[in-house]
N, C-alpha and C positions, 0 to 999 in steps of 0.2 A: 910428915907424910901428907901430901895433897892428893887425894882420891878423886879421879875421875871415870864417865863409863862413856864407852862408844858403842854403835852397833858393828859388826862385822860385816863390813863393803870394799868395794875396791879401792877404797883412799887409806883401809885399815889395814889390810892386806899382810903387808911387808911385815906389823905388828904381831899379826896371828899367828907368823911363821917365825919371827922371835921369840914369842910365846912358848909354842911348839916343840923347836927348836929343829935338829938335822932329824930328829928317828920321828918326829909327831906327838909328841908326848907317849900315851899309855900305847908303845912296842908299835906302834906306826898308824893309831888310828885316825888320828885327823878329826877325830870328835864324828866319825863316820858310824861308831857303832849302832847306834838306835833308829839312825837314817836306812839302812840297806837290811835287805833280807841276809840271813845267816850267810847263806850258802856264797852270794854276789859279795857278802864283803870278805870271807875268811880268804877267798879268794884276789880280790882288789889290795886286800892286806900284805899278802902275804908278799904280790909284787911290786910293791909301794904303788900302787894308784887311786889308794884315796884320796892322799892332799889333792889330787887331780878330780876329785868327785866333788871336793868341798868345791874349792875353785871353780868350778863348772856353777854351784849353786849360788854361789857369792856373785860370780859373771852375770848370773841370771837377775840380778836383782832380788834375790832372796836374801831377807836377814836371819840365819842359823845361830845368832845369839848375841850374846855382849862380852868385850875385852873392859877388865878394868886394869885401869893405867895408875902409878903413883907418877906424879908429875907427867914423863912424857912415855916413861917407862915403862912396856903391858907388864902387867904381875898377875892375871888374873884372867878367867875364861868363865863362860857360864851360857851354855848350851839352854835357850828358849823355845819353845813354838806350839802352835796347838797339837794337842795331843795327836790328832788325825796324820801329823806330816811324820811320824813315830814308826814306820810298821812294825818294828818289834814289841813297843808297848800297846798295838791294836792287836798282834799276835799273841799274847801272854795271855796265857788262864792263871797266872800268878798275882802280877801287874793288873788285871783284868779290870774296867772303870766301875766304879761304887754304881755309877746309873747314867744316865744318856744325856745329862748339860754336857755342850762346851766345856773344855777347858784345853788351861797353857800345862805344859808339861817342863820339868828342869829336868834335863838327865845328863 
């Protein structure tokens, strides 16, 4: 196994949707859940317009995480960024931050 990581950009792209695969991985999410409010994604979900949310983020020059690759092959995903770009983990009184540094969030 030769382990590599990328970030998720438009050269990565095509990767992330092998990854993914046809349905988005977990029932069509697109790794959209912790990015959108409940109500905007159950609904973006329901008629596949996430991948089209991520994509829109990715276009943007945002990077929404890292694909790890064996050889050239993605085998692997891993959703990064600062807690703030989260609303659902700024929204949680569960989740809710230990105290007010900075930080990356993996979700």
């Amino acid at each position: 196994m030769k382990l590599s990581f990328k970030p998720l950009t438009s050269e990565t792209w095509k990767d992330f949707e092998k990854l993914f695969g046809e349905k988005g991985a977990c029932a069509g999410c697109w790794c959209m859940y912790w990015l959108m409010r409940r109500k905007e994604y159950d609904e973006k979900r329901k008629d596949g317009r996430t991948k089209n949310e991520m994509k829109k983020i990715v276009k943007n020059k945002a990077v929404p995480g890292i694909i790890a690759f064996d050889n050239k092959n993605p085998i692997g995903w891993m959703a990064v960024q600062p807690r703030e770009n989260y609303p659902v983990l700024n929204n949680s009184k569960i989740l809710a931050p230990l105290d007010d540094k900075p930080v990356w969030s993996i979700v």
